[in-house]
PATIKE-121891 format. One record per residue (C-alpha): z, y, x; residue number from 0. Coordinates in Angstrom, 3 decimals, always signed. Layout:
% PATIKE-121891
[bafi [Z Y X] NUM]
...
//
This chain:
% PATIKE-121891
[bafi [+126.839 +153.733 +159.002] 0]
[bafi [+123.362 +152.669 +157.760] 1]
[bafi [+121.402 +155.666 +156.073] 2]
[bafi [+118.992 +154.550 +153.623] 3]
[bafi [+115.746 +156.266 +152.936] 4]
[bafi [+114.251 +156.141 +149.448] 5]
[bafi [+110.602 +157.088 +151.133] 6]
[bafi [+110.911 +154.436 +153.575] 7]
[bafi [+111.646 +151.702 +151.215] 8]
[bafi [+108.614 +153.068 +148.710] 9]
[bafi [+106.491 +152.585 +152.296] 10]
[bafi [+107.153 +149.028 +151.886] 11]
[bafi [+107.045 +148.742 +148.208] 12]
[bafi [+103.823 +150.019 +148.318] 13]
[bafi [+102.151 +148.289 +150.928] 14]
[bafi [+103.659 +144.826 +149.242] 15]
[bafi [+101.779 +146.228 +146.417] 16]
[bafi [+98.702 +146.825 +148.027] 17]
[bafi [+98.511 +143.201 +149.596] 18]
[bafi [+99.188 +141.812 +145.836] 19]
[bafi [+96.486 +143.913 +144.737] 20]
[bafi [+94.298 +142.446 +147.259] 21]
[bafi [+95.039 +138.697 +146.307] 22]
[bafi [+93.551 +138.181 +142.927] 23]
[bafi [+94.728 +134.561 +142.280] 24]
[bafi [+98.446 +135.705 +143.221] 25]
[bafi [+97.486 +138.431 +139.994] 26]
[bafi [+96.083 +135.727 +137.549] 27]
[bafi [+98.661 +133.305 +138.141] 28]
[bafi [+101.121 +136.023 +137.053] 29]
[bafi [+99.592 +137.017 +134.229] 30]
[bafi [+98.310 +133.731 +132.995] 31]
[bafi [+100.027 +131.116 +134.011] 32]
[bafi [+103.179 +131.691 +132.155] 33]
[bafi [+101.372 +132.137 +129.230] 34]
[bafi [+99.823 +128.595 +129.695] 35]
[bafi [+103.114 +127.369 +130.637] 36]
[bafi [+104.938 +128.471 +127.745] 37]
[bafi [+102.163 +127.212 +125.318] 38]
[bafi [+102.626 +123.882 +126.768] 39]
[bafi [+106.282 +123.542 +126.613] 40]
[bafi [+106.135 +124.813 +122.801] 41]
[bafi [+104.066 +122.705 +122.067] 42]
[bafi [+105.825 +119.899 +123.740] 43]
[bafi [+109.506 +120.689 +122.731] 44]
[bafi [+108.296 +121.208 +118.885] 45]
[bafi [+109.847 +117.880 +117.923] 46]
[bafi [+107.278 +116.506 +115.790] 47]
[bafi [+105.373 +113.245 +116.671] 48]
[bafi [+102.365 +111.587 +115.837] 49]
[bafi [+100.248 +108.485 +116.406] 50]
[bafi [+103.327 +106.014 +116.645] 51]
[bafi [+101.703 +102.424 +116.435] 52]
[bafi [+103.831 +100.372 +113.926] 53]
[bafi [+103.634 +96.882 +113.252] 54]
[bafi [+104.358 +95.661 +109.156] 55]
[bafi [+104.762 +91.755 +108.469] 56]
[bafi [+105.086 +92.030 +104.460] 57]
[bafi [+106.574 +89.124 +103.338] 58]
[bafi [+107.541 +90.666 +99.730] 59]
[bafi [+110.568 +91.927 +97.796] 60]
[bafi [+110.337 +95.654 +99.206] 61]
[bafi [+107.215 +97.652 +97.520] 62]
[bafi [+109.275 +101.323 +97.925] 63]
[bafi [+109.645 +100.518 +101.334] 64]
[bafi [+106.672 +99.756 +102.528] 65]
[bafi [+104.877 +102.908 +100.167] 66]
[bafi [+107.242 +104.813 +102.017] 67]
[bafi [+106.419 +103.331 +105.653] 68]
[bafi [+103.241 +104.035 +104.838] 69]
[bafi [+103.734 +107.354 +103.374] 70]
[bafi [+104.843 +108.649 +107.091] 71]
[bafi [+101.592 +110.500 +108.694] 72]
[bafi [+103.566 +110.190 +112.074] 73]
[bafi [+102.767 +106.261 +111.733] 74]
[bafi [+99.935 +104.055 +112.752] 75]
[bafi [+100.351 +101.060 +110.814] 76]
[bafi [+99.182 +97.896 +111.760] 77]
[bafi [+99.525 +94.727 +109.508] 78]
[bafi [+100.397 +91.318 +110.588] 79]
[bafi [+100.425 +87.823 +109.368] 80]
[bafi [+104.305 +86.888 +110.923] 81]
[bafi [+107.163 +88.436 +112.813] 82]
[bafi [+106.034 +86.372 +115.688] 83]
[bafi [+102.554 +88.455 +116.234] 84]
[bafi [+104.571 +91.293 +115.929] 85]
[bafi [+107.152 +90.361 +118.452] 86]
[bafi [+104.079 +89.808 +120.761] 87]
[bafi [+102.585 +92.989 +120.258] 88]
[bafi [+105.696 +94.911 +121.175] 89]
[bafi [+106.222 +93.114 +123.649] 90]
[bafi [+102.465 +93.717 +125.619] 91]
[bafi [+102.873 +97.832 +124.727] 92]
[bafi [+100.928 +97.376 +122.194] 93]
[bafi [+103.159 +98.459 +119.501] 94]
[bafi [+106.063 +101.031 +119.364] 95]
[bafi [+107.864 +98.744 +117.127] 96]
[bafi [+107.640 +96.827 +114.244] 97]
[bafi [+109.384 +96.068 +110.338] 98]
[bafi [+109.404 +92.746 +109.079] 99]
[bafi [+110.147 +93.287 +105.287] 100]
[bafi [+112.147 +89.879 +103.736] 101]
[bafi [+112.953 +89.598 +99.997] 102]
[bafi [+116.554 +89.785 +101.437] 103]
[bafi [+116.325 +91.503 +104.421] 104]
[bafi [+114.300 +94.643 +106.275] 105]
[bafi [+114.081 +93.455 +109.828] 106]
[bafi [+113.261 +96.115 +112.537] 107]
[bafi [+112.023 +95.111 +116.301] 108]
[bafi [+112.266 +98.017 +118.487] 109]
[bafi [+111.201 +98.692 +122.659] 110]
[bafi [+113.971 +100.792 +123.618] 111]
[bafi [+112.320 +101.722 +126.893] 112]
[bafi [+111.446 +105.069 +124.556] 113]
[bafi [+114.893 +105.323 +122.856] 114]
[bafi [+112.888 +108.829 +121.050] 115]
[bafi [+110.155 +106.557 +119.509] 116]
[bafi [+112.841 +103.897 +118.514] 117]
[bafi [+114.996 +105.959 +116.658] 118]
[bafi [+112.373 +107.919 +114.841] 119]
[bafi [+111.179 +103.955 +113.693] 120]
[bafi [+114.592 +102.999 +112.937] 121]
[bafi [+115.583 +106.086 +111.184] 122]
[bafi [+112.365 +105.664 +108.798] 123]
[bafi [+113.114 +101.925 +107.866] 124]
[bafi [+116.798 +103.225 +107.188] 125]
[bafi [+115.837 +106.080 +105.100] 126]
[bafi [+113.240 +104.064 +102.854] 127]
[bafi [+115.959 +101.022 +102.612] 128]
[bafi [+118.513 +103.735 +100.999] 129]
[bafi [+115.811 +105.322 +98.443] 130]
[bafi [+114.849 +101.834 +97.574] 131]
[bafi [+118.740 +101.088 +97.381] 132]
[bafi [+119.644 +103.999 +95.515] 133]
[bafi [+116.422 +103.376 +93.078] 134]
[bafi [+116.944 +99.533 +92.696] 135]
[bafi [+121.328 +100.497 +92.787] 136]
[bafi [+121.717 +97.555 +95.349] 137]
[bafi [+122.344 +97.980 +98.949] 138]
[bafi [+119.849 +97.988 +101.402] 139]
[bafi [+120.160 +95.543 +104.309] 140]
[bafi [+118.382 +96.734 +107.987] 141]
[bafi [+119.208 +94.785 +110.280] 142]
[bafi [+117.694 +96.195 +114.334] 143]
[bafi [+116.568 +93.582 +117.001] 144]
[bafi [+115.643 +95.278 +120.302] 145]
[bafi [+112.986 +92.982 +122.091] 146]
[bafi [+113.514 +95.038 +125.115] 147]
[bafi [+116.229 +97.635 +126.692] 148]
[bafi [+119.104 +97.113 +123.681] 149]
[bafi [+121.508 +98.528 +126.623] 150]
[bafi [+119.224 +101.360 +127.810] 151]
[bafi [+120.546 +105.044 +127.988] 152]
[bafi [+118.738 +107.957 +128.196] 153]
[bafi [+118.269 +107.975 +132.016] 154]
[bafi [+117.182 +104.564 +132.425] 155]
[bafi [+114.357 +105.564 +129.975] 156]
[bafi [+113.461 +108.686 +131.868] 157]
[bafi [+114.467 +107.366 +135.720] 158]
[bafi [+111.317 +105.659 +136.174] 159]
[bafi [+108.938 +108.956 +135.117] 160]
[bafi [+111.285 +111.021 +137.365] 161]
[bafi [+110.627 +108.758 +140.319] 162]
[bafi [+106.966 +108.950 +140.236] 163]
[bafi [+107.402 +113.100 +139.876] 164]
[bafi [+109.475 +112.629 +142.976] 165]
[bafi [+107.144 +111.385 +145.242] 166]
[bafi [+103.989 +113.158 +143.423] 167]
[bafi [+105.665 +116.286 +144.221] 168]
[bafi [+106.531 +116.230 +147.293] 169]
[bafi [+103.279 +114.024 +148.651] 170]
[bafi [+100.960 +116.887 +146.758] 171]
[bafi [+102.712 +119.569 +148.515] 172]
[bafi [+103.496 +118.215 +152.125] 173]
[bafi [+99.412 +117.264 +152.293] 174]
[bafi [+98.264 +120.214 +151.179] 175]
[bafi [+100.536 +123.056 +153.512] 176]
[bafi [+100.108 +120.571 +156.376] 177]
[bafi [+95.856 +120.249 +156.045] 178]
[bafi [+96.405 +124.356 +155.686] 179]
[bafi [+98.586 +124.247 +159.211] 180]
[bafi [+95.201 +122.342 +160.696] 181]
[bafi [+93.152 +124.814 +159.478] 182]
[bafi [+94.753 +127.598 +160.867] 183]
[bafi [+95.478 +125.781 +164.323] 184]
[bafi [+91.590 +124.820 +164.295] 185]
[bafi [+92.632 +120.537 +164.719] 186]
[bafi [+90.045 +120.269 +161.683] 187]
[bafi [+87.117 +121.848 +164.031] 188]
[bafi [+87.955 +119.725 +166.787] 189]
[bafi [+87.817 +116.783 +164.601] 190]
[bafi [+84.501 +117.688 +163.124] 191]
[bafi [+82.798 +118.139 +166.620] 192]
[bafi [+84.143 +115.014 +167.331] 193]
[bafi [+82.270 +111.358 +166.811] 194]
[bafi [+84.684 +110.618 +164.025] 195]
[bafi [+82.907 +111.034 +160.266] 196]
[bafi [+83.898 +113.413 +157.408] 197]
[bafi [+85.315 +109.639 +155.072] 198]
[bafi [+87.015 +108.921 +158.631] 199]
[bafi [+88.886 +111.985 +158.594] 200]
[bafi [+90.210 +112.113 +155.842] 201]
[bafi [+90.753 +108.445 +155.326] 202]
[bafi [+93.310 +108.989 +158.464] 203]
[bafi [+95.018 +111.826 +157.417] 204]
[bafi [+95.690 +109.150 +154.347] 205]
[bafi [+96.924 +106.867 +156.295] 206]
[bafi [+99.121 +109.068 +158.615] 207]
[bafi [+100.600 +110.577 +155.565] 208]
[bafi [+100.980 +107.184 +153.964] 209]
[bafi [+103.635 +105.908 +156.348] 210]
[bafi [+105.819 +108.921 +155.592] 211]
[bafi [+104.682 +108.757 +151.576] 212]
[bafi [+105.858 +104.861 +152.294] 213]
[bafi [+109.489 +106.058 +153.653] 214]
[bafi [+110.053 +108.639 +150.626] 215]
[bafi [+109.134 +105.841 +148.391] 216]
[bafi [+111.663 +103.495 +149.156] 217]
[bafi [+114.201 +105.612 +149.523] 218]
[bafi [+113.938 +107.198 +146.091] 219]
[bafi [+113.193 +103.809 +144.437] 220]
[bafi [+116.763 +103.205 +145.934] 221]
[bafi [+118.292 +106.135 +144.789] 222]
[bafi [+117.138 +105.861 +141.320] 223]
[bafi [+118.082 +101.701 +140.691] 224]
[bafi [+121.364 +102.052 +142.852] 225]
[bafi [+122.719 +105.811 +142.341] 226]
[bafi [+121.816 +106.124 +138.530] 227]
[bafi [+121.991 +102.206 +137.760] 228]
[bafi [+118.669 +102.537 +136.342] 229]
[bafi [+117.367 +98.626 +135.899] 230]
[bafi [+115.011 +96.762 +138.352] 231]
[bafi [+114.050 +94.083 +136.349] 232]
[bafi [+110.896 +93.555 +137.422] 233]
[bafi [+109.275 +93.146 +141.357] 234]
[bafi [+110.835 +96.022 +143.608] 235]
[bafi [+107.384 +95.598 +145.324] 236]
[bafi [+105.368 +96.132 +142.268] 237]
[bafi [+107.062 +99.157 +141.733] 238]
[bafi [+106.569 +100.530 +145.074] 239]
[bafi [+103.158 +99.677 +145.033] 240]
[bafi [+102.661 +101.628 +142.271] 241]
[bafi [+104.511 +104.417 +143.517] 242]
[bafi [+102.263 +104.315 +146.490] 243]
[bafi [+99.579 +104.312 +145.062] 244]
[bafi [+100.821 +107.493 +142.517] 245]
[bafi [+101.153 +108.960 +146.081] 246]
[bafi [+98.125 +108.462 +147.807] 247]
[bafi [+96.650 +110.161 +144.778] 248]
[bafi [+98.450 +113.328 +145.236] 249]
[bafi [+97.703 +113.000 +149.090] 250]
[bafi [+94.108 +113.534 +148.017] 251]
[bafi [+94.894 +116.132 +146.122] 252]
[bafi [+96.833 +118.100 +147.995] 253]
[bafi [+94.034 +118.117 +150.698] 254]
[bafi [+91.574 +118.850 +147.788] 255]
[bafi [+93.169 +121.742 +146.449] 256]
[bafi [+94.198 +123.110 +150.269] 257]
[bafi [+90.236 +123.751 +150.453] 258]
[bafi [+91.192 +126.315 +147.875] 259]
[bafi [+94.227 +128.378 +150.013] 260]
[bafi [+94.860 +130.626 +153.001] 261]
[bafi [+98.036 +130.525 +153.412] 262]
[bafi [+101.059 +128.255 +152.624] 263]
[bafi [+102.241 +130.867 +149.973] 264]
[bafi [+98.743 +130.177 +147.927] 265]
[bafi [+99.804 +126.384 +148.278] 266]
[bafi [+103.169 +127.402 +146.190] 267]
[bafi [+101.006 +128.955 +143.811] 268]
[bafi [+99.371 +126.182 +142.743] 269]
[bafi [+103.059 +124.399 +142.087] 270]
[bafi [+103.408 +125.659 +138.512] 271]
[bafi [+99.371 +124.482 +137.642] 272]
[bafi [+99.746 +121.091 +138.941] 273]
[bafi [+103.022 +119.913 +138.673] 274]
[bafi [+104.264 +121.379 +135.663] 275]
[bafi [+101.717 +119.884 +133.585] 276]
[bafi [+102.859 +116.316 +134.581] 277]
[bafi [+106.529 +117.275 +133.427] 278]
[bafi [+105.618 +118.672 +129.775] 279]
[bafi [+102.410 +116.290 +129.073] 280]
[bafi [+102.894 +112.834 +130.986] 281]
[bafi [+106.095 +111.509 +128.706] 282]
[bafi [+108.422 +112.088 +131.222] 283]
[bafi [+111.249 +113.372 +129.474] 284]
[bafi [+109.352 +113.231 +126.004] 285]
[bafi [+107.148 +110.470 +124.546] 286]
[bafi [+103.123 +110.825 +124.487] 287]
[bafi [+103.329 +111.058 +120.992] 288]
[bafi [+105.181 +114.303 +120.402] 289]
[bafi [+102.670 +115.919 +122.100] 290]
[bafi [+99.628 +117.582 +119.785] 291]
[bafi [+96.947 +115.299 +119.402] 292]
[bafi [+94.363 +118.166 +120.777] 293]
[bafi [+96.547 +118.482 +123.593] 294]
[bafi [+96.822 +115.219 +124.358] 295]
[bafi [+93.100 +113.715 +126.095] 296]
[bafi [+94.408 +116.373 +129.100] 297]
[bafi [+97.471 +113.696 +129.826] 298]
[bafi [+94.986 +110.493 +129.503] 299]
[bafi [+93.718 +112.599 +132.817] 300]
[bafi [+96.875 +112.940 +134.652] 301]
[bafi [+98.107 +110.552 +136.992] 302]
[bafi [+101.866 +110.732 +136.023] 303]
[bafi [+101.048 +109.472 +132.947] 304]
[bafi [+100.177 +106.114 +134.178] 305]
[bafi [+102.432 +105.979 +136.669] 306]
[bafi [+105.095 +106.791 +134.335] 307]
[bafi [+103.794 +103.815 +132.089] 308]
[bafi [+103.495 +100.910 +135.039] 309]
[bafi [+107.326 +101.583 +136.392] 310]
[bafi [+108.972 +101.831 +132.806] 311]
[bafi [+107.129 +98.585 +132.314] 312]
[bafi [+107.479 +97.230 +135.732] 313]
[bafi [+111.230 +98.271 +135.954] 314]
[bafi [+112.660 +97.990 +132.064] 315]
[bafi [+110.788 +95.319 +130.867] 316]
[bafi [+109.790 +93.056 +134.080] 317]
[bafi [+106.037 +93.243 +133.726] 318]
[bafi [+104.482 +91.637 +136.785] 319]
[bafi [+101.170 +93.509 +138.813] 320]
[bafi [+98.642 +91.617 +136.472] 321]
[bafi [+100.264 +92.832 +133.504] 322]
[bafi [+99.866 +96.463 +134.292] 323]
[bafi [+96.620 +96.727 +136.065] 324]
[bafi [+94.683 +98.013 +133.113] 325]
[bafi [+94.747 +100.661 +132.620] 326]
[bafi [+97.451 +101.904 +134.890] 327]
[bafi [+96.870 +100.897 +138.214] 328]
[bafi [+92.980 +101.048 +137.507] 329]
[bafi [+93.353 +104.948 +136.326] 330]
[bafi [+95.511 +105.249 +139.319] 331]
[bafi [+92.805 +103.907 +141.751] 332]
[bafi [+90.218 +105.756 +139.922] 333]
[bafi [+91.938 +109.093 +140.334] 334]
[bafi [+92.384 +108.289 +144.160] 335]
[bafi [+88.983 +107.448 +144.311] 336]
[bafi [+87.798 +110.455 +142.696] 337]
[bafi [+89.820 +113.336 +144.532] 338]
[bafi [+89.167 +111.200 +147.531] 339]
[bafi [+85.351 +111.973 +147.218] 340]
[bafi [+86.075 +115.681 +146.430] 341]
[bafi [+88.502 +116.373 +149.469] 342]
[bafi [+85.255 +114.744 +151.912] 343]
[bafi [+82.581 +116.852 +150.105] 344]
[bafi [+85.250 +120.098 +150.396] 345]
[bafi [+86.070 +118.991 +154.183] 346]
[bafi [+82.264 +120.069 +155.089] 347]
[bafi [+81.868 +122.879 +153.065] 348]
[bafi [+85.074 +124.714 +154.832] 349]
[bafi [+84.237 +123.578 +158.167] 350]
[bafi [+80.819 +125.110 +157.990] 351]
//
C-alpha cells in the first residue's frame, strides 16, 4: 500500500514555488496576460461594428431611406453615379456592399465572403424599407444580389483565416523551440565560428524550415477545400504562396522571439501573446470592423490580418496574385523582412 506524506508533497510544492518565484516572466504572464486577454476578447465579442464602407447610387423615390442609411454611425457612405461603379467597387474590396435606391425598387449588392458585414447591410436596407413602408402605407420592395459567395456558409467564410492560423501557429512555434534546442546543444556557436555570416544563418534555417512549412501547407490547404468543402475558386498556387509566405513570417519570428527564452516552457509562454491576438483582432472568426476603432491600428500590424484578406479573396472570390499584392502580400513581405533583420541583429547579441 502506498503511504502518502503531507510533508513530502509540501517539499515539492514548495520548491515548484520557489522556481516560479525565480522566473519573473512565468509571474507577469499570470498576472497580466489574462487580463489583456480578456480585454481583447470583450472588446471583440461586444457585437457592435463600425467603419462599414457602403456604396449609395440614389436614383430617387426613397428620401426616408436613404436619411436613414445615412443615419447609421456604423456606415461609411460612399456616393456613386450608377449601380455599375458600385458593382465595381464591391467587387475590388473596396466596398462592403452597396444600395441602389429605384423609384420602384431598393436594390442591395452584397460580398458574402463576410456573411456578418452582409447581414448587418441587408438588415439596415430592410429596416429603413419597412419605416418608409409603414410611413408612406405601401410595401417596401428589397430585392438582394450577392456579387460574390450567394452560397457561402459560415465556414467557407472563416476556412480561409483558419488556414493561415494553422500554419502561423505551428511554423511560429516549431522555429522558435527548435532555434532554443540549438542553443542549448551549442550548433549556433559552431555556426558562428564558422565562415558562414550572421544573414547566412539564418537565411538557412529559413530555408530548412521552409520545406517542412511547404509540406504543412499543402496539406492543410487540402484539408480545408476537400474536408470542409470550403471553395477554391481562385489559383491553388496563389493561395499557397501566400500561405508560404504567412509562414516564413512566423519562421522569423519564432527565431526572433527564441532570443528571448531558456527553455521550451518560456517558448509556450509566449503562445497566449502572439497567437491569441491574431484570433480576436485579425477577422478571423469576426470582421475588422467589430473591433474598436482604438484597438484596431494593432491588427493593420499583424500578419494574419493580411493573410486572412489574400486567401478569402484568392479562394472565395478568384482574385489572381496581381490583384492582391497591395497591400497583402506587400505587408506580408514587409513583416518578413522586418523580423528577418531583428532575428540577425538578436543572433549576435546571444552568441556573444
Amino acid at each position: 500500500m502506498i503511504q502518502v506524506s503531507l510533508s513530502r508533497i509540501g517539499v515539492v510544492a514548495l520548491r515548484v514555488v520557489r522556481q516560479l518565484k525565480r522566473d519573473r516572466r512565468t509571474i507577469g504572464l499570470i498576472a497580466f496576460a489574462p487580463i489583456v486577454l480578456m480585454i481583447l476578447f470583450g472588446y471583440a465579442l461586444s457585437g457592435e461594428m463600425s467603419g462599414v464602407a457602403l456604396g449609395l447610387v440614389d436614383e430617387g423615390g426613397h428620401p426616408a431611406l436613404r436619411s436613414h442609411l445615412e443615419g447609421i454611425e456604423d456606415f461609411e457612405i460612399l456616393r456613386l453615379g450608377s449601380e455599375s461603379d458600385a458593382e465595381l467597387l464591391v467587387s475590388q474590396g473596396r466596398l462592403n456592399g452597396a444600395v441602389v435606391l429605384q423609384p420602384e425598387e431598393v436594390r442591395v449588392l452584397l460580398d458574402a465572403s463576410s456573411l456578418q458585414i452582409s447581414q448587418a447591410i441587408l438588415a439596415a436596407a430592410q429596416s429603413g424599407a419597412q419605416k418608409e413602408a409603414a410611413s408612406l402605407q405601401r410595401p417596401g420592395v428589397v430585392t438582394t444580389r450577392y456579387l460574390f459567395g450567394y452560397d457561402l456558409e459560415m465556414m467557407d467564410t472563416v476556412g480561409p483565416a483558419i488556414l493561415g492560423l494553422v500554419v502561423f501557429f505551428f511554423t511560429f512555434i516549431n522555429a522558435a523551440i527548435s532555434f532554443i534546442r540549438e542553443r542549448s546543444q551549442g550548433t549556433l556557436e559552431k555556426f558562428m565560428v564558422s565562415p558562414l555570416s550572421r544573414v547566412e544563418i539564418v537565411l538557412g534555417y529559413v530555408l530548412g524550415f521552409s520545406l517542412f512549412t511547404l509540406l504543412q501547407s499543402t496539406t492543410t490547404l487540402l484539408v480545408v477545400t476537400f474536408g470542409f468543402k470550403v471553395p477554391m475558386r481562385g489559383n491553388p498556387l496563389t493561395a499557397l504562396a501566400v500561405v508560404l509566405l504567412l509562414g516564413a513570417g512566423a519562421l522569423v519570428l519564432g527565431s526572433f522571439l527564441s532570443n528571448f527564452a531558456r527553455s521550451e516552457f518560456q517558448v509556450v509562454q509566449f503562445i497566449p501573446l502572439i497567437i491569441t491576438p491574431q484570433i480576436v483582432l485579425c477577422g478571423v472568426w469576426w470582421p475588422m470592423q467589430s473591433i474598436p476603432e482604438f484597438i484596431r491600428p494593432i491588427s493593420y500590424m499583424l500578419p494574419l490580418t493580411y493573410a486572412g484578406d489574400a486567401l478569402r479573396a484568392v479562394m472565395l472570390k478568384g482574385s489572381s496574385l496581381t490583384e492582391i499584392l497591395f497591400p497583402d502580400l506587400l505587408a506580408l513581405a514587409v513583416f518578413f523582412l522586418v523580423f528577418f533583420a531583428a532575428a540577425t541583429l538578436m543572433l549576435r547579441r546571444q552568441v556573444d
